[in-house]
C-alpha positions as CSV (number, residue, x, y, z in Angstrom):
1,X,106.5,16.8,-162.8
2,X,106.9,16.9,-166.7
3,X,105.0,19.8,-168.0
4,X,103.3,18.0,-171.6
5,X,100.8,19.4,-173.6
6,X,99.2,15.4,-175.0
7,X,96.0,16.1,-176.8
8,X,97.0,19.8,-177.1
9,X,96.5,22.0,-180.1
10,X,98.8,24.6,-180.6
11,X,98.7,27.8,-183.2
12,X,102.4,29.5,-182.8
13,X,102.6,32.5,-185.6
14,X,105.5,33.3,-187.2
15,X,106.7,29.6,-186.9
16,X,109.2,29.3,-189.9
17,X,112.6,31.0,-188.1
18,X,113.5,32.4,-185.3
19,X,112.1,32.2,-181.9
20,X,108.4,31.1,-183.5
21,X,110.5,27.9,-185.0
22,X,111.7,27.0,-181.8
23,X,108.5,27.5,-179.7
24,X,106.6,25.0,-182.4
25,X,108.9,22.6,-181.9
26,X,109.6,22.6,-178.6
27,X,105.5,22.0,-177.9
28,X,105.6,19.2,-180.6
29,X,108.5,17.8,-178.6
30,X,105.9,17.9,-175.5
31,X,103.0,16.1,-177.3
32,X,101.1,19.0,-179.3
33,X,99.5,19.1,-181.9
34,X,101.0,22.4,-183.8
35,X,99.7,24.6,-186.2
36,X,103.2,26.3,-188.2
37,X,102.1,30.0,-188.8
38,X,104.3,31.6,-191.5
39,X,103.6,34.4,-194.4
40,X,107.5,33.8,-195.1
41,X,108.6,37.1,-195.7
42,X,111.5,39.0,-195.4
43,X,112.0,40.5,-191.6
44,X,110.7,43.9,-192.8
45,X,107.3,42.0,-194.2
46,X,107.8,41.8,-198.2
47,X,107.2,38.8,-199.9
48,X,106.0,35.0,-199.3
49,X,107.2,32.0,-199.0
50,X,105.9,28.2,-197.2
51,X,109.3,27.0,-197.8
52,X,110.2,28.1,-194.1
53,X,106.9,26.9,-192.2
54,X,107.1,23.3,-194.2
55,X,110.6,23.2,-193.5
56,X,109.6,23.0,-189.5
57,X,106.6,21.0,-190.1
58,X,109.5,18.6,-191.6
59,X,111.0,18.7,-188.6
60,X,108.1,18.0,-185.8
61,X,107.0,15.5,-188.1
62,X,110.8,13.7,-188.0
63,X,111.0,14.1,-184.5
64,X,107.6,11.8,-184.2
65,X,105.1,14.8,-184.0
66,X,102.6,15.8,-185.7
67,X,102.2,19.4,-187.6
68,X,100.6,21.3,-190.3
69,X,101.2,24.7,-191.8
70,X,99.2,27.4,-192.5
71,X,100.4,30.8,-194.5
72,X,98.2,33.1,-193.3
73,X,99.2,36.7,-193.1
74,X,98.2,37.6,-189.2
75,X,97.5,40.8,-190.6
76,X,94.7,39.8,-192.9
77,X,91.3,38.7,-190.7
78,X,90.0,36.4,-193.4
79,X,93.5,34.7,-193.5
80,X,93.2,34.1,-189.6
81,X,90.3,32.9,-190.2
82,X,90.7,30.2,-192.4
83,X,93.6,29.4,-190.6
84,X,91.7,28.7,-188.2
85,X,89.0,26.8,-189.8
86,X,91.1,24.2,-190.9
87,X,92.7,23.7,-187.6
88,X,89.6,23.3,-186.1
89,X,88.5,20.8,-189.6
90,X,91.7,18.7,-188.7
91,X,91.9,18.9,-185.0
92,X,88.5,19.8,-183.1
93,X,89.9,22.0,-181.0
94,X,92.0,24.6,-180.3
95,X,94.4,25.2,-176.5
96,X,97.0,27.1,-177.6
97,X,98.0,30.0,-179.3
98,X,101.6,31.7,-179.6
99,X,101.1,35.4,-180.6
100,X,104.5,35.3,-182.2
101,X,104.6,37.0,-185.7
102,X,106.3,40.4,-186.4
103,X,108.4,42.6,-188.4
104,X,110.9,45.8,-188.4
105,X,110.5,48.9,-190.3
106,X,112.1,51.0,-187.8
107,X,113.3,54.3,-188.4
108,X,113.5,57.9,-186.2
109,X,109.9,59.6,-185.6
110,X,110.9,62.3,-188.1
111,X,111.6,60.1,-190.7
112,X,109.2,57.0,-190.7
113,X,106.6,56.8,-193.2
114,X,102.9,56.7,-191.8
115,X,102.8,53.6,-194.1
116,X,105.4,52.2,-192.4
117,X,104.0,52.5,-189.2
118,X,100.9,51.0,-189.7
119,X,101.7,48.4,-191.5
120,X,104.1,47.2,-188.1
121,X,101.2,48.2,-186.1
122,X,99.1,46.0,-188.0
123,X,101.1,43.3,-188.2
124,X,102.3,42.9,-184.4
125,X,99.2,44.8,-182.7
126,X,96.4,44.1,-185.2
127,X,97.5,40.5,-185.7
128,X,97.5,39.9,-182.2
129,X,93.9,41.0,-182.1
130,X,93.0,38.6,-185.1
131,X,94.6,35.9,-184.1
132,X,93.1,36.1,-180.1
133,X,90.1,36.9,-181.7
134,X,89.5,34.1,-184.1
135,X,90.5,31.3,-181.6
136,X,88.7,32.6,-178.1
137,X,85.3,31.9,-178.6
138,X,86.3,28.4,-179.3
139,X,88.3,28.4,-176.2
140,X,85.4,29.7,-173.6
141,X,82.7,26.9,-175.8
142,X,85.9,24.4,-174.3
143,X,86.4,26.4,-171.1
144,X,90.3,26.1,-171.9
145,X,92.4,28.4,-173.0
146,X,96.3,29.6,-172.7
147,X,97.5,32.8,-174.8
148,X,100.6,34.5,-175.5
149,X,101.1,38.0,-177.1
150,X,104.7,38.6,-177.6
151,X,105.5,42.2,-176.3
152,X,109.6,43.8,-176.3
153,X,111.5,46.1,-174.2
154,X,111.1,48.5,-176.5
155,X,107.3,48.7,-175.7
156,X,107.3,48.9,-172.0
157,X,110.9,51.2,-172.3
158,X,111.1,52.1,-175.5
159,X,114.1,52.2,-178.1
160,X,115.4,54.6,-180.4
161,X,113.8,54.5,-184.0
162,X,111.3,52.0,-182.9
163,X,108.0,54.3,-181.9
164,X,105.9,52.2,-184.3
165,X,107.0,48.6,-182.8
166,X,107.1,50.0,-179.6
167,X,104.3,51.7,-180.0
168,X,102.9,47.9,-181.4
169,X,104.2,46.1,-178.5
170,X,103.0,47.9,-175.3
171,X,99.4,47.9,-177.5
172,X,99.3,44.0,-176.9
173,X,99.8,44.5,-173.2
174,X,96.7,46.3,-172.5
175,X,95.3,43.8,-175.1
176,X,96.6,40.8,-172.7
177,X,95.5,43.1,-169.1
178,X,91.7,43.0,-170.5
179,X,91.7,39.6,-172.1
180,X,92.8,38.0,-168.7
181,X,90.2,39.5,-167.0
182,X,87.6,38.4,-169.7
183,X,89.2,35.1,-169.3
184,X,89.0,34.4,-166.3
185,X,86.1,32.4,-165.6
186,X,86.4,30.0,-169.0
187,X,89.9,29.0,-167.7
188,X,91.6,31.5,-170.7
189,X,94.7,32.6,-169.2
190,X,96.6,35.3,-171.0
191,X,100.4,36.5,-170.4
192,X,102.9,38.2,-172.5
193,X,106.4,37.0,-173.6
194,X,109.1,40.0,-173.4
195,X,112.2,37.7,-174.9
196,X,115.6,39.0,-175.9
197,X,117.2,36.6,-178.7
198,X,119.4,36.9,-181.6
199,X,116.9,36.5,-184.7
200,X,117.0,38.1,-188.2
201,X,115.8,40.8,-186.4
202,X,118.4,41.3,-183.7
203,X,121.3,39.8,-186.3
204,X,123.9,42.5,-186.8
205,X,122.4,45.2,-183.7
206,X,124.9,43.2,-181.1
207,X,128.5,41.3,-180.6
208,X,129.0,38.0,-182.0
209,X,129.4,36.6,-178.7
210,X,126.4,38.4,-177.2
211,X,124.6,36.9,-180.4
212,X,125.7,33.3,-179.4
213,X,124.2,34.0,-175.8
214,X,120.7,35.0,-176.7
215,X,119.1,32.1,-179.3
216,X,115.9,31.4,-179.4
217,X,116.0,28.4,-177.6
218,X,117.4,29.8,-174.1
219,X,113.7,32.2,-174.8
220,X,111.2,29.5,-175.4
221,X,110.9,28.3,-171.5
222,X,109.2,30.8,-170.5
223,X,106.6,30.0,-173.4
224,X,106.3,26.5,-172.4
225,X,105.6,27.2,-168.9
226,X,103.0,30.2,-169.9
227,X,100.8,28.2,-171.7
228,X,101.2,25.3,-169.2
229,X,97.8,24.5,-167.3
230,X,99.1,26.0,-164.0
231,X,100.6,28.7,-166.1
232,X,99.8,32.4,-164.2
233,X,97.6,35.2,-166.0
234,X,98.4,38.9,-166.8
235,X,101.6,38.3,-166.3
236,X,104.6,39.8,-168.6
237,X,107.7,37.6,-168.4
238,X,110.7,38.4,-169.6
239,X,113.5,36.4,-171.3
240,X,117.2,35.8,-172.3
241,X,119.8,34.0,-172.8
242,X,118.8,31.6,-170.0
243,X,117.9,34.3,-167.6
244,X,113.8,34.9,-166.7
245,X,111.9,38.4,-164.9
246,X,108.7,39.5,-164.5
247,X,108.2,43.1,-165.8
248,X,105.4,45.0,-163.7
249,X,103.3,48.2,-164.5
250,X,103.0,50.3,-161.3
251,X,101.3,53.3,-159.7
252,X,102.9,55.3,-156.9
253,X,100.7,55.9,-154.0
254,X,100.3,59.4,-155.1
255,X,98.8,62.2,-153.0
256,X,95.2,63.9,-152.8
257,X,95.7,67.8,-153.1
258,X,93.3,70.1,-151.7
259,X,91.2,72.0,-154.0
260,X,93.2,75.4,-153.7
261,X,96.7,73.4,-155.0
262,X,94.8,71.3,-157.5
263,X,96.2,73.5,-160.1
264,X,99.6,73.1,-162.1
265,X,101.8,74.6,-159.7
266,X,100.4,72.5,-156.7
267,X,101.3,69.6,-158.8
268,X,104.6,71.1,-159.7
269,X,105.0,71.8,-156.0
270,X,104.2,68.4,-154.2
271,X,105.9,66.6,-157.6
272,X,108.8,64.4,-155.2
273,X,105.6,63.1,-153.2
274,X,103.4,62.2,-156.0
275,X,105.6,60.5,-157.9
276,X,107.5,58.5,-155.6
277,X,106.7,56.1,-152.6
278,X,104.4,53.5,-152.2
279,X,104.6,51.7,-155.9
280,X,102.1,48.9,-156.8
281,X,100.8,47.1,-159.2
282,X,97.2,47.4,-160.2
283,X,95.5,44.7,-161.1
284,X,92.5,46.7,-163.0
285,X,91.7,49.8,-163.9
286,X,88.9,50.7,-161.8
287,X,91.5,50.1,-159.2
288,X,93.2,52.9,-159.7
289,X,89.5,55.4,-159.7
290,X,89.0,54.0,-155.8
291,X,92.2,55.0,-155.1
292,X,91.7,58.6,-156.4
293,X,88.1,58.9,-154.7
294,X,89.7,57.0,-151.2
295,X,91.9,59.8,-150.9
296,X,89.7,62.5,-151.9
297,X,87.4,61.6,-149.1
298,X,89.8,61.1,-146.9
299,X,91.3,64.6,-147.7
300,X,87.8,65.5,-147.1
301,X,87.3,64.0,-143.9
302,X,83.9,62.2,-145.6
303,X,83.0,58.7,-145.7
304,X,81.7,56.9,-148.4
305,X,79.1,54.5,-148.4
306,X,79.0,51.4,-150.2
């Protein structure tokens, strides 16, 4: 069956290039409503410019759809918020939102500015937060809601001169882990988009022909089926030049020591057997405390009760 998204409305940030430009039209080409979210500045976040978000909000309207722009900075809350606003004056309602906006400053840890780093922080972490924040009490009043935060490798593996946008981008998974959870029961499912394209932000880091592989369009997919109404939840999907994985935080089983080798060198010790064997992926965090207190008392030989 056709996935569509007829009487939908969509906010994608960071809508006037790049992989945002694609996901906005792509959902317009599906029936939503879409809200074009662009400061227009440079990749590393200086200046302005609605020349790029009205440029696609030509194009949805061309294509028969219908679109609006907006160009709030994600990292201003009073921007987001009027953003908003008029979404919600134009449209009633709010489904969608593409956590998509972002931008570089990267440089080694020694050498990056603290300015620097926050201001990415703000932008791709604090954004995130602003935008999510600003759109989901409407979505539990509606009990609908679908969410994307827009994480990278170099978050969950990191990458050399990135610690700030890493350090930005695994921030919006544990943003997305709680949010799914607090979610749940309004029908507010949450996931995050891992995607690997050339953009102005990749342009120049790869091969010409390895460029040509990874556009935008072979990305947005996995966006269309994540804020799809049988879409999962806490789910971080990954996404490239055609090809789709899920990335998955896990524990290994670990081991309970008794109290005479709970010390570093009992750690140091057992190290092979805690950290290897049995991986899994948690799906809270009080998930991980039973497990701790389960193998204490079982070290123990007590039972618990309750």
């Amino acid at each position: 069956m056709t996935i569509r998204y007829d009487d939908k409305i969509a906010i994608v940030t960071g809508a006037g290039n790049g992989l945002g430009r694609s996901h906005a039209i792509e959902l317009a080409k599906r029936g939503a409503k879409v809200v074009v979210n662009d400061l227009g500045g440079s990749v590393s976040g200086e200046g302005s410019n609605s020349d790029a978000a009205l440029a696609v909000v030509a194009e949805i309207t061309a294509l028969g759809g219908e679109a609006m722009a907006h160009p709030a900075n994600v990292a201003d809350f009073d921007q987001v918020q009027d953003m908003v606003q008029k979404t919600m004056d134009r449209w009633g309602r709010i489904d969608i939102l593409v956590n998509n906006a972002g931008i570089l400053r990267d440089k080694s840890f020694t050498k990056v500015s603290m300015d620097d780093f926050r201001l990415v922080v703000d932008v791709h972490l604090m954004g995130t937060v602003y935008c999510t924040k600003a759109v989901f009490d409407i979505m539990k009043a509606q009990e609908y809601g679908r969410i994307v935060v827009t994480t990278s490798s170099s978050g969950l593996y990191g990458n050399f001169g990135q610690t700030n946008y890493g350090a930005a981008k695994m921030g919006v998974v544990g943003l997305m882990n709680t949010l799914a959870q607090e979610g749940a029961k309004y029908n507010i499912r949450t996931n995050a988009l891992a995607p690997t394209a050339g953009t102005r932000m990749t342009e120049g880091l790869m091969s010409a022909q390895a460029f040509g592989l990874l556009t935008p369009e072979a990305v947005t997919p996995a966006v269309l089926f994540l804020v799809s109404e049988n879409a999962p939840t806490r789910t971080i999907l990954a996404a490239g030049a055609g090809s789709f994985a899920v990335a998955k935080i896990v524990e290994s089983d670990g081991m309970w020591l008794p109290e005479a080798e709970q010390t570093p060198e009992g750690l140091e010790a057992h190290w092979e057997a805690i950290a290897n064997g049995g991986e899994t992926p948690l799906q809270a965090g009080f998930e991980q405390t039973f497990k701790m207190v389960g193998k204490a008392a079982q070290g123990k030989g007590i039972t618990l009760e309750g």
